[in-house]
Backbone bond lengths (Angstrom), bond angles and torsions (degrees), N, CA, C in turn:
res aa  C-N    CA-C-N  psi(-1)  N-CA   C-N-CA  omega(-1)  CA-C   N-CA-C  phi
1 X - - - 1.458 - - 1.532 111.14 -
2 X 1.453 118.71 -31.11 1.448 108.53 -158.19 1.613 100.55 -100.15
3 X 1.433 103.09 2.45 1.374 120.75 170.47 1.408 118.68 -75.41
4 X 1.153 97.60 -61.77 1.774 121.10 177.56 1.690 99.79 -46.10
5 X 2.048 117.35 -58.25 1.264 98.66 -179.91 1.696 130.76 -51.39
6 X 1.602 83.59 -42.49 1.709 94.52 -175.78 1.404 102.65 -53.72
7 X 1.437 149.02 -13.20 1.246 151.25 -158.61 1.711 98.67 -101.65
8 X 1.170 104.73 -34.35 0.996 112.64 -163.79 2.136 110.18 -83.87
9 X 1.335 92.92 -40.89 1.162 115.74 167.85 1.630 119.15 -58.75
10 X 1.439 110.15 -36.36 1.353 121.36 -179.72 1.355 92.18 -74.53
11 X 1.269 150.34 -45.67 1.524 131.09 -138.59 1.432 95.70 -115.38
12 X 1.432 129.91 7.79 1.287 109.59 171.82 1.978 78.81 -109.01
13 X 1.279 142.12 -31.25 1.235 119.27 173.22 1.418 125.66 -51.62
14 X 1.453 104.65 -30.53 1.605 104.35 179.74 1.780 113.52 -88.26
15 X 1.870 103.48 -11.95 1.270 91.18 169.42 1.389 124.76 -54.22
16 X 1.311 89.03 -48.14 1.640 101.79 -171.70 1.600 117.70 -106.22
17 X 1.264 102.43 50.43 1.911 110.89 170.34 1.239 104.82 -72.88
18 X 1.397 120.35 -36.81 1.566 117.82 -171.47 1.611 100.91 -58.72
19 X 1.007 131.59 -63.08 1.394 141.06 159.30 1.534 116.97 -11.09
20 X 1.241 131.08 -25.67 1.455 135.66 178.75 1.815 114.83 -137.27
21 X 1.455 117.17 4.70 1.572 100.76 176.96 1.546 99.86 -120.22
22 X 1.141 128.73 127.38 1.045 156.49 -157.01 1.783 111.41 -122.33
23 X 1.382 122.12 -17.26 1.449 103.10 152.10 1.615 89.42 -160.96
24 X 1.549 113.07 138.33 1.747 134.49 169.35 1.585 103.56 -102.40
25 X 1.453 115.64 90.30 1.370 100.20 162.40 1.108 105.94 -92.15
26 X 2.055 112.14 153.72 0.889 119.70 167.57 1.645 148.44 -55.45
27 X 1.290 130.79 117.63 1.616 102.72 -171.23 1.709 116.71 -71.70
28 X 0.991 110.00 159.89 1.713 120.78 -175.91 1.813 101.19 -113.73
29 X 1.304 115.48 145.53 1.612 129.27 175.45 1.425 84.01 -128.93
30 X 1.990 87.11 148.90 1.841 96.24 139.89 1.649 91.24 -134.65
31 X 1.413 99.85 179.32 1.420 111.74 -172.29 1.463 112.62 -160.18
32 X 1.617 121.91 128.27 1.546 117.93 178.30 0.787 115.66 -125.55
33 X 1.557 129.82 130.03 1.712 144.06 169.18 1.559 105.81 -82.16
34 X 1.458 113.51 123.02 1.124 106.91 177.84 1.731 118.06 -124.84
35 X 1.366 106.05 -3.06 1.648 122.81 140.87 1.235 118.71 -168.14
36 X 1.040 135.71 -140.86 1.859 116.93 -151.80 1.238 82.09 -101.33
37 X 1.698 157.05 -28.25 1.198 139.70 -163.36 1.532 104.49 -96.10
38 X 1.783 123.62 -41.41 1.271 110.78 -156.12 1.591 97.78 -125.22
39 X 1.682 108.26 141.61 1.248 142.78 -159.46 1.550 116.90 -170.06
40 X 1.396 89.81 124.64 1.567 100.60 176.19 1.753 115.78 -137.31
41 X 1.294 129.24 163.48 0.970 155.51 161.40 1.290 157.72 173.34
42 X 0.966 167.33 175.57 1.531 176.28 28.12 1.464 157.31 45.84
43 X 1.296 122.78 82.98 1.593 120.82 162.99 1.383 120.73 -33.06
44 X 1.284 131.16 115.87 1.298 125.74 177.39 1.155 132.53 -81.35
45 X 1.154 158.35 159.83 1.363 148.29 -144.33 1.622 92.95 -93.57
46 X 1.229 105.88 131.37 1.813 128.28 158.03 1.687 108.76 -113.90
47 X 1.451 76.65 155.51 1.570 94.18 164.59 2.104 112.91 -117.64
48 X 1.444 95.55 145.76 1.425 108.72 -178.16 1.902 106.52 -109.71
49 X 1.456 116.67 77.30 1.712 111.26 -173.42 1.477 104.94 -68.94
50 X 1.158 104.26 137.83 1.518 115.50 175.44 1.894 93.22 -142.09
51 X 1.531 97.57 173.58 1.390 105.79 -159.33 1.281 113.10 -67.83
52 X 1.711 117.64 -23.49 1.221 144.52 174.11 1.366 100.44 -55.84
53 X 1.004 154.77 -50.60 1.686 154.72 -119.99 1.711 99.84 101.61
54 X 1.337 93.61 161.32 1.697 134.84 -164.13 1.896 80.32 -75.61
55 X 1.166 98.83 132.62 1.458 109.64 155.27 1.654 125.35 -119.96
56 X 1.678 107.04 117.75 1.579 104.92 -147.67 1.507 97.64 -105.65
57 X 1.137 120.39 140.44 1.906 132.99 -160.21 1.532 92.04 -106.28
58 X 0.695 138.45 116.00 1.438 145.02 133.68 1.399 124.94 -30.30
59 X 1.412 129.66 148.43 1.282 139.32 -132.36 1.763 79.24 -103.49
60 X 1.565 106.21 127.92 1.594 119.62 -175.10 1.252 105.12 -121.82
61 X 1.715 112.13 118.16 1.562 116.72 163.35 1.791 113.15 -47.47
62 X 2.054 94.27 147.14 1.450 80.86 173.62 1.268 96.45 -125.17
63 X 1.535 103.97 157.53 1.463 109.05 -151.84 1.836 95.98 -94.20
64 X 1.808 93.21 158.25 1.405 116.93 -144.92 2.280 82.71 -63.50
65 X 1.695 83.99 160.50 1.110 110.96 -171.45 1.488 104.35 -81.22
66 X 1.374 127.87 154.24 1.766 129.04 165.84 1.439 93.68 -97.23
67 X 1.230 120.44 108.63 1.917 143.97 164.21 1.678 94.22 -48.20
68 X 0.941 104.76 107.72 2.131 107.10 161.39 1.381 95.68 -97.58
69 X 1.290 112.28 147.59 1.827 121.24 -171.42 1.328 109.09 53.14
70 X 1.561 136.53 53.49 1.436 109.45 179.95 1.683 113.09 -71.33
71 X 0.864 121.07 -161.71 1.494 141.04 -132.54 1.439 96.64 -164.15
72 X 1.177 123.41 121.93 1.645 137.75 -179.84 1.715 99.65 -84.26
73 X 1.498 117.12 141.39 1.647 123.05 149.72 1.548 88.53 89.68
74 X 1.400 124.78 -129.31 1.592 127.57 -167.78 1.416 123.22 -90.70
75 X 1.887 100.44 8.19 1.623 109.68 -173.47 1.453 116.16 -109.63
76 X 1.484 107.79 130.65 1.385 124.88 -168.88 1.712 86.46 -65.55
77 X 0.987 147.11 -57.39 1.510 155.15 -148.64 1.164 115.14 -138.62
78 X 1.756 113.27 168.16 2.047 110.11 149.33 1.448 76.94 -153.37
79 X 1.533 81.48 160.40 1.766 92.58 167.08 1.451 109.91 -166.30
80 X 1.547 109.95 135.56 1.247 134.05 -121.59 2.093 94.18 -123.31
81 X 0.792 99.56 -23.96 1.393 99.49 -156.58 1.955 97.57 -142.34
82 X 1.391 124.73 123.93 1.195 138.64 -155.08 2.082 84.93 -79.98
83 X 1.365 109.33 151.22 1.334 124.24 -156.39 1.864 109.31 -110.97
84 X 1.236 121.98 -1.77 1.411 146.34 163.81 1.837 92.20 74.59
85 X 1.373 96.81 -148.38 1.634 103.42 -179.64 1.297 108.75 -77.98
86 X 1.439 131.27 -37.10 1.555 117.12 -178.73 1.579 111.80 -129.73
87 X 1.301 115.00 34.73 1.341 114.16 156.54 1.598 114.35 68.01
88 X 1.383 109.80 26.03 1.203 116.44 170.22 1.581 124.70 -57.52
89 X 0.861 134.75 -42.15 1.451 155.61 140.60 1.471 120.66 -3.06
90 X 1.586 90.28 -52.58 1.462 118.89 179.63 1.411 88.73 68.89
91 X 1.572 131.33 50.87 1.552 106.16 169.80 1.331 110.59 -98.61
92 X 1.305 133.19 -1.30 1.473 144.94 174.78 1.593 105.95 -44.23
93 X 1.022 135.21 142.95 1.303 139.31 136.93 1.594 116.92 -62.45
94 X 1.335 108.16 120.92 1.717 120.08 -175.15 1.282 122.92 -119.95
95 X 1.205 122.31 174.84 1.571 140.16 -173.29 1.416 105.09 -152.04
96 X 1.679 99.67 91.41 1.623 80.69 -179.95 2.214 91.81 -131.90
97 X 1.586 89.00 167.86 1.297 97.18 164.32 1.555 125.73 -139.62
98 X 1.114 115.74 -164.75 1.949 116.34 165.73 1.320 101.47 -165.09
99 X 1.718 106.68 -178.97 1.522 130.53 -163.46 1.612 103.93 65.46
100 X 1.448 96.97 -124.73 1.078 101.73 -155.44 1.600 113.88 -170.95
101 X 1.390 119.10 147.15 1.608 106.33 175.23 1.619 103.37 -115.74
102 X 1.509 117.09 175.46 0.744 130.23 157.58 1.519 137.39 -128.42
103 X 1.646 104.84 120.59 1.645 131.54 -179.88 1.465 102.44 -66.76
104 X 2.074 109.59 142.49 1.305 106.97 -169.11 2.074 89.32 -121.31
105 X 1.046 123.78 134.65 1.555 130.87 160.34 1.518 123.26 -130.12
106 X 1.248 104.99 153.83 1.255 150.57 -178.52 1.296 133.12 -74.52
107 X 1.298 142.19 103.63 1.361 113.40 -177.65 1.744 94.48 -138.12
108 X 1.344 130.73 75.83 1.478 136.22 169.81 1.756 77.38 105.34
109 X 1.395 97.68 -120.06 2.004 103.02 -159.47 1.705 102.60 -108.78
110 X 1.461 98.75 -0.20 1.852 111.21 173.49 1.553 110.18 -66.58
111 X 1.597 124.77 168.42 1.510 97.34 -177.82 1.552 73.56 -170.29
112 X 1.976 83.48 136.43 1.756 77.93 -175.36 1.804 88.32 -124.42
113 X 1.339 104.43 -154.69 1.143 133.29 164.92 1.640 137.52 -164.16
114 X 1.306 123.79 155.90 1.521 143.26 -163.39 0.800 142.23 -106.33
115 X 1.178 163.96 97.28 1.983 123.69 -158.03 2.205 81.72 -124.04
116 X 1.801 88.20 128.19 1.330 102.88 164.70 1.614 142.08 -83.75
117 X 0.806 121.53 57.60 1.923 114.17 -169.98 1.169 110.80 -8.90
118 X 1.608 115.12 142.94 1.552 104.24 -170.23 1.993 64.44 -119.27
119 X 1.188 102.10 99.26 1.647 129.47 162.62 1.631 124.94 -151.51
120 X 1.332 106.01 125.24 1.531 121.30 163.64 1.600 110.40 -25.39
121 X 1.495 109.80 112.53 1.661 103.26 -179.74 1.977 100.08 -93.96
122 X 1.485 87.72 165.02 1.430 94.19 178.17 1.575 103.86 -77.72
123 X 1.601 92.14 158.25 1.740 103.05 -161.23 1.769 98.73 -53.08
124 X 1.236 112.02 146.22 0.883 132.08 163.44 1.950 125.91 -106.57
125 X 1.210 102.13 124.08 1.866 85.14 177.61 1.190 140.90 -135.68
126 X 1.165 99.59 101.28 1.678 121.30 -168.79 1.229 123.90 -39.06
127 X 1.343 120.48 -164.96 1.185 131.51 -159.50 1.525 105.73 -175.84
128 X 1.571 101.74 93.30 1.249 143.41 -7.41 1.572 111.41 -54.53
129 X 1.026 134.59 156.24 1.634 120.27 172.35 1.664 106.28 -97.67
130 X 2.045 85.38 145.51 1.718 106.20 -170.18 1.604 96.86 -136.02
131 X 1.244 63.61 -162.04 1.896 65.84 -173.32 1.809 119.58 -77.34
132 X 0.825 122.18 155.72 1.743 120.68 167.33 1.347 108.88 -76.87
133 X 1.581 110.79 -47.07 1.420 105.54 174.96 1.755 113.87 -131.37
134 X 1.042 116.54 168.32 1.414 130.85 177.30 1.229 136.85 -123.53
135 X 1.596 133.73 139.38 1.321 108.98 162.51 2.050 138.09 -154.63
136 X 0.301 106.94 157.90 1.733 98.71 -162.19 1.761 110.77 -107.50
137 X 1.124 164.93 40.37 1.013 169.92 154.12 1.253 134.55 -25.23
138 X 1.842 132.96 84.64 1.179 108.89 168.89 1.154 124.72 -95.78
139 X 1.779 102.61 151.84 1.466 108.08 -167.14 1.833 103.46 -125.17
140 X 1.273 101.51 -179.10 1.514 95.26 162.09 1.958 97.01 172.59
141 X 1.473 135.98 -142.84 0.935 155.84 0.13 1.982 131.35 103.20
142 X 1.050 122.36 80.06 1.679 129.13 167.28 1.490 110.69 -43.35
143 X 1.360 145.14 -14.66 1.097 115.86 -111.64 1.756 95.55 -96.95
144 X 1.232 132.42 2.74 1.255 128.34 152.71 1.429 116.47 -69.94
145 X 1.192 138.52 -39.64 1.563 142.98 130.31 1.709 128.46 -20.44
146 X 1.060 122.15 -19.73 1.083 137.94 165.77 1.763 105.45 90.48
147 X 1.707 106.02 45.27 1.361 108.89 178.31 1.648 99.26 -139.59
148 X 1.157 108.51 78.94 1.433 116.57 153.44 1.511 126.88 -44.70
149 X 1.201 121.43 118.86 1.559 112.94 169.64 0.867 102.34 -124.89
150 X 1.381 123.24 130.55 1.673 153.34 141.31 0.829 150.19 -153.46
151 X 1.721 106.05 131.46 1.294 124.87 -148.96 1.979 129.48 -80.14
152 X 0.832 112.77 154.17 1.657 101.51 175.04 1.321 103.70 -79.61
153 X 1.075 128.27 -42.04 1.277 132.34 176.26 1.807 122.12 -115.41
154 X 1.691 117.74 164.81 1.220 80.55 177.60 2.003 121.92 -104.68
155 X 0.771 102.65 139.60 1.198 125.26 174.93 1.521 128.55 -28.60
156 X 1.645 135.84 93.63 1.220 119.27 -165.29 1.499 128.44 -86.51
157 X 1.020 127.06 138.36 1.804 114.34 -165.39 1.883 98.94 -124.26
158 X 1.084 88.91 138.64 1.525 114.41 165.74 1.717 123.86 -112.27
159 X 1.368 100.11 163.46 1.643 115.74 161.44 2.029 102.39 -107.59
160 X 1.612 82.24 140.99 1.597 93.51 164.78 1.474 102.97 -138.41
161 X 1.270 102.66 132.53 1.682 135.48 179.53 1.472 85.00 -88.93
162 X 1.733 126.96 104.85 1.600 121.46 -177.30 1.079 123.94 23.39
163 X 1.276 145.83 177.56 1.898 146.98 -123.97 1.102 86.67 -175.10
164 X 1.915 93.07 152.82 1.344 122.24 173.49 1.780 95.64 -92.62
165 X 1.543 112.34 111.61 1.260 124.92 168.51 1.388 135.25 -78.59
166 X 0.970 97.25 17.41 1.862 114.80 177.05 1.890 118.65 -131.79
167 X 1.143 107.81 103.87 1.000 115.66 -149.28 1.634 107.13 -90.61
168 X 1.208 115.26 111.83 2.176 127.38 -148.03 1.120 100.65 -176.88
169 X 1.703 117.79 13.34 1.444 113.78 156.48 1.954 97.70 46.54
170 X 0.745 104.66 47.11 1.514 111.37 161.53 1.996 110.96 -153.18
171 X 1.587 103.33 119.45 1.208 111.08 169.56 1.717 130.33 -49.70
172 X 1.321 109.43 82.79 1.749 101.26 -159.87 1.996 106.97 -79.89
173 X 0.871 110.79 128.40 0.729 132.17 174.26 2.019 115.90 -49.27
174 X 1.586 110.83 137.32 1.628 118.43 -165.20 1.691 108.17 43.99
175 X 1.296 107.62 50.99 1.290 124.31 155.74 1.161 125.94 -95.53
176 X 1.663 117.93 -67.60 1.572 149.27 -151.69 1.485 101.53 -144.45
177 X 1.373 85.01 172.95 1.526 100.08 167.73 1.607 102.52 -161.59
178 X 1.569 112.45 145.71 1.501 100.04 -155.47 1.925 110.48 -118.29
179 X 1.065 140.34 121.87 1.345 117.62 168.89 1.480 107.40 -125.16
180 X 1.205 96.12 127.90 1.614 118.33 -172.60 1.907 110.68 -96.38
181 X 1.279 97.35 109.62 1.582 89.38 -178.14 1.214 140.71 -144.39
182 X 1.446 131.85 17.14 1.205 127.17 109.24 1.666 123.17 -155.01
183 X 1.343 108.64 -154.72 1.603 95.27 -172.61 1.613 94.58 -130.92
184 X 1.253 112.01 149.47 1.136 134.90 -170.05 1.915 126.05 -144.59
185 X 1.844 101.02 138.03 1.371 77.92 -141.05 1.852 73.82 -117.80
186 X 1.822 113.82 138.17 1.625 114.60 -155.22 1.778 86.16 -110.07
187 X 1.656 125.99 120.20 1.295 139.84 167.65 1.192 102.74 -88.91
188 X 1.501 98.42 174.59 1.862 90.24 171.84 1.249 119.29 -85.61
189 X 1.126 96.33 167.59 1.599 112.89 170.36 1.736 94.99 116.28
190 X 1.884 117.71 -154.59 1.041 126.93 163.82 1.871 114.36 -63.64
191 X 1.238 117.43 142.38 1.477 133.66 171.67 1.478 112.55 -121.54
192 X 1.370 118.68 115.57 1.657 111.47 -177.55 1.857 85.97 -140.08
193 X 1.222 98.67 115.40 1.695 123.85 159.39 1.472 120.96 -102.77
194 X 1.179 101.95 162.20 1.868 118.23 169.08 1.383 105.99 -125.03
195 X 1.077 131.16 139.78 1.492 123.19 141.52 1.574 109.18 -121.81
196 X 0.941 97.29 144.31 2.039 99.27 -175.87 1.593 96.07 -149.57
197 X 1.226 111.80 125.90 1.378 131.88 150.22 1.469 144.37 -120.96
198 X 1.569 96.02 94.34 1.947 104.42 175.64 1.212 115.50 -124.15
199 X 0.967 122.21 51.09 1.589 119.81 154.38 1.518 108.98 167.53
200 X 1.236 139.62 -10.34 0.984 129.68 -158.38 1.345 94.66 -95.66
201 X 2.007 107.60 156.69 1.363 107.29 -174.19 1.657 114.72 -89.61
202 X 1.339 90.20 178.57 1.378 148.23 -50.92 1.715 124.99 -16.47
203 X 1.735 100.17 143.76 1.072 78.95 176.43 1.648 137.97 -95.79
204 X 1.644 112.32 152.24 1.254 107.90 -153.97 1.874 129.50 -68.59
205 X 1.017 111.41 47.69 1.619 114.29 -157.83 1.795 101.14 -78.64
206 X 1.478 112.98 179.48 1.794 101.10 177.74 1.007 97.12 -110.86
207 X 1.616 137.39 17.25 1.689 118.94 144.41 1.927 100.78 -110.22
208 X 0.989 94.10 142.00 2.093 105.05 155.57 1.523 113.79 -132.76
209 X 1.363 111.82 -170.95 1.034 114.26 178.63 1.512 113.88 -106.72
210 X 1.611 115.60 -1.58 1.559 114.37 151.49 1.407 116.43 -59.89
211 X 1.545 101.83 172.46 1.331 134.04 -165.99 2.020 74.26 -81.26
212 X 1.411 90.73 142.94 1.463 139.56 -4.62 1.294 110.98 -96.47
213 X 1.183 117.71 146.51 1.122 132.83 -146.28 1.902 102.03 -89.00
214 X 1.689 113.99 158.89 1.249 96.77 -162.22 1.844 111.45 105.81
215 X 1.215 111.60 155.83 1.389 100.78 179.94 1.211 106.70 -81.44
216 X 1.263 151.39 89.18 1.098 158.98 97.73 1.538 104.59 88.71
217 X 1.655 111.77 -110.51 1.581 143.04 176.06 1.761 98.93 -97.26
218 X 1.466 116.75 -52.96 1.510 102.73 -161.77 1.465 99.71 -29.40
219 X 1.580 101.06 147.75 1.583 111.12 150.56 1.860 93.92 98.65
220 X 1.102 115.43 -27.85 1.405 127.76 -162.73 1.969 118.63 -75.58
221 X 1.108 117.62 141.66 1.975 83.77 -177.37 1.418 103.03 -75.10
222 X 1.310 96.10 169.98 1.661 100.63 -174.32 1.756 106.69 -86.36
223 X 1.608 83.76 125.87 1.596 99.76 -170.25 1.636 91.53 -125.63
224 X 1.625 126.15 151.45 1.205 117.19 176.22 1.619 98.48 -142.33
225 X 1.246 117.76 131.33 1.900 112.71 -175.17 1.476 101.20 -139.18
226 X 1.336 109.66 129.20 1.511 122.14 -165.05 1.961 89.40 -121.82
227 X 1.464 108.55 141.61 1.540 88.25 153.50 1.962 86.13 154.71
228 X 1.138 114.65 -160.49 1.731 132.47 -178.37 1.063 105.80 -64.23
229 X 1.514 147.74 127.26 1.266 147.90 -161.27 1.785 97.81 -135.11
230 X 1.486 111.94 -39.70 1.586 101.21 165.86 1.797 92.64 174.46
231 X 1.192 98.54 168.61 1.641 107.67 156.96 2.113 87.42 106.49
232 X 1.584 92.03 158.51 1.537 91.38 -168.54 1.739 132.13 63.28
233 X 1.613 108.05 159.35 1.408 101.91 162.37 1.639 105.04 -127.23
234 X 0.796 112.36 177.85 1.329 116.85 -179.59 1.839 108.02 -111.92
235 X 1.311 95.57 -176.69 1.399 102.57 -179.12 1.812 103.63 -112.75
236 X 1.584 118.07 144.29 0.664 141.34 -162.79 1.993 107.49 -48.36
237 X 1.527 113.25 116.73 1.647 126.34 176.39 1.862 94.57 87.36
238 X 1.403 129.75 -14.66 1.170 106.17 179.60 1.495 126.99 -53.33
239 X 1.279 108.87 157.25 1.433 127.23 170.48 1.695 116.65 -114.59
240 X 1.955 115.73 146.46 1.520 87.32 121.94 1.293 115.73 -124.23
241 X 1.668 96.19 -160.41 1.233 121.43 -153.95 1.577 111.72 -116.80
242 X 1.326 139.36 143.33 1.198 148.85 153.78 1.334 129.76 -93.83
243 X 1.273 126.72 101.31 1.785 110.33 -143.46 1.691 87.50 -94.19
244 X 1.741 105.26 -44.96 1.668 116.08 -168.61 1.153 107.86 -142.81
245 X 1.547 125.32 143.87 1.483 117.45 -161.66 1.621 85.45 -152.98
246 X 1.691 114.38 115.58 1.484 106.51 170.77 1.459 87.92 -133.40
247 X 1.978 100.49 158.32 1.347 96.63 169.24 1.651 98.48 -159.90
248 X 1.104 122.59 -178.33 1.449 124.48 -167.81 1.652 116.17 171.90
249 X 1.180 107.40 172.01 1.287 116.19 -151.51 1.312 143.08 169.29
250 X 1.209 158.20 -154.83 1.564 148.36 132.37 1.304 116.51 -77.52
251 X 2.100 99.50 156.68 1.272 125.97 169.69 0.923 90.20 -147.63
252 X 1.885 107.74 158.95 1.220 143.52 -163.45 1.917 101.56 -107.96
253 X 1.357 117.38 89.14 1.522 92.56 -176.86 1.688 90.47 -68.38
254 X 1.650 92.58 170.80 1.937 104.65 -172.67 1.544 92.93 -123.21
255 X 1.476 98.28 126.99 1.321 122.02 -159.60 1.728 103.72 -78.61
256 X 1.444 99.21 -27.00 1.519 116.61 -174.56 1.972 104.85 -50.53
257 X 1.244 93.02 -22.06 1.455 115.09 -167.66 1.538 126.60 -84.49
258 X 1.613 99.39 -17.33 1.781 112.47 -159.12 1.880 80.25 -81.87
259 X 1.667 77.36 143.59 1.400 102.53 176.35 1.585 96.62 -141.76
260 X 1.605 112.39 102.83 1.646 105.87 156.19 2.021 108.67 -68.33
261 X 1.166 103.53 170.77 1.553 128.09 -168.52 1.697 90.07 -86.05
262 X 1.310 111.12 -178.80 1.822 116.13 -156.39 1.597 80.38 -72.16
263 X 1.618 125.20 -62.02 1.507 116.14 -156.27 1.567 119.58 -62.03
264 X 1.440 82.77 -22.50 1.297 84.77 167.22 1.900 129.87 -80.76
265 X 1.111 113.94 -52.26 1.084 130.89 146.33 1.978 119.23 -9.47
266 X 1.365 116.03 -56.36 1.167 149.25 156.02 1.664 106.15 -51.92
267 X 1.148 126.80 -70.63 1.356 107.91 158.07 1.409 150.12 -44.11
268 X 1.455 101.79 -38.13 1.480 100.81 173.97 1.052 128.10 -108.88
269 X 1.307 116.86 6.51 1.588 141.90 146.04 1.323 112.36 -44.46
270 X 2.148 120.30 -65.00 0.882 116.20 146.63 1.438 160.33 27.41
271 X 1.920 82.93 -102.01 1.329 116.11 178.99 1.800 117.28 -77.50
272 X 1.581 90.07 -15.60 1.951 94.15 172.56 1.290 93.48 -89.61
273 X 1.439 136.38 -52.13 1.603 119.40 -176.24 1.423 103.59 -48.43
274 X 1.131 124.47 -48.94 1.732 111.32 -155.62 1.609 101.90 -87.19
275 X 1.266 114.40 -4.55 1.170 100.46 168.34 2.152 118.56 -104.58
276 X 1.183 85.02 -22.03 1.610 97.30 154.96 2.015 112.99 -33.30
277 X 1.669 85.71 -68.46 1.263 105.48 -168.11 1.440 119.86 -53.21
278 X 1.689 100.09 -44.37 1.294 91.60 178.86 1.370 130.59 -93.22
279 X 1.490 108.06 20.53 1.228 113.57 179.81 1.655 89.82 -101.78
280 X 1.149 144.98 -30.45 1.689 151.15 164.15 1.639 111.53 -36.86
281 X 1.506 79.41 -48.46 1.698 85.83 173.85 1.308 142.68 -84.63
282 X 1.692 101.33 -10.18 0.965 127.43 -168.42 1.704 99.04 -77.24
């Protein structure tokens, strides 16, 4: 029975949450691959204001990434075969995940909870506007390994915000989202690059108003693929390499999801009856 109320208590509190939160900021992660087995990172602490007081989330591990293309010994990746405009191929080296975690907050001795989608949010635009997401990547080159790469030409590399997974050489639309950013040309010997993008334009969100048209990544799980996108040939067995691959960004926690604890529960149950009421009376 005292179950059933508390059940009962919960679903008229979550009827009426809209009724008491007054600002949802978004939480932000970053996350670093530092070879195909080990990866770590973090949701950063948000706050959820409601009329009650600010309810503050505590800083939530995010859980380890699944490596696409890993890379044997100190390499996050290799990739062998150039990945066209939307990575159909899947030859990119990736970082992707799904479901979802869950963030725990506080509000005095009340204690709620969240569960976050680990999904691409729709663009968001700031003020000043930046990017939604970010990322820093070094790449390069075996060639102390006995895998020289070099190219006749140089080589163009992109970011993909998740891939078009159907492979028809046609850009499908609310798949991906693509940023192409620069070209690089691999001599012999050792090759060690960076590419990092936080702020420079365009800015990097997972919808634009390029092709392909459609929201892009929003909605999509967060998948991230760094690597050869086209241009050049290589020389015969080359590879590259992914030495470090971090990236980060926004999530949408889903409100559909907040669960305060029983005392809590009891409060804002409450505070929706008595405010029910006095809007009846009003």
């Amino acid at each position: 029975m005292k179950r059933a109320k508390l059940a009962v208590l919960a679903a008229v509190a979550a009827s009426t949450l809209g009724l008491f939160v007054r600002d949802l900021a978004a939480a932000n992660f970053t996350y670093t691959q530092t070879d195909a087995t080990t990866g770590s990172g973090v949701i950063a602490p948000f706050t959820i204001g409601s009329l009650g007081g600010d309810i503050n989330f505590s800083a939530t591990p995010m859980p380890s990434a699944l490596v696409v293309n890993p890379g044997p010994g100190q390499f996050v990746g290799l990739q062998t075969v150039a990945s066209g405009n939307s990575n159909e191929p899947n030859g990119a080296t990736g970082l992707t995940w799904s479901g979802f975690v869950t963030a725990t907050g506080t509000r005095g001795s009340d204690i709620y909870t969240v569960q976050i989608p680990l999904k691409f949010v729709p663009k968001v635009t700031q003020s000043p506007d930046t990017n939604d997401y970010n990322w820093s990547v070094i790449f390069g080159d075996n060639a102390v390994g006995g895998q020289d790469t070099v190219s006749t030409a140089s080589p163009r590399f992109a970011m993909w915000y998740s891939r078009d997974d159907v492979i028809d050489a046609t850009e499908t639309p609310n798949t991906f989202q693509r940023y192409t950013q620069q070209n690089n040309a691999f001599i012999a010997g050792q090759d060690v690059l960076t590419n990092t993008d936080l702020t420079t334009t365009p800015i990097k969100d997972a919808t634009d108003a390029g092709a392909p048209a459609g929201d892009d990544a929003a909605g999509r799980n967060l998948a991230f693929y760094f690597g050869w996108r086209d241009a050049g040939t290589l020389s015969a067995g080359a590879v590259f390499t992914v030495d470090t691959f971090t990236v980060g960004g926004m999530l949408n926690p889903d409100m559909t999801t907040f669960i305060p604890e029983p005392g809590s529960v009891l409060a804002l149950a409450g505070a929706a009856v008595a405010g029910l009421m006095r809007r009846r009376r009003a």
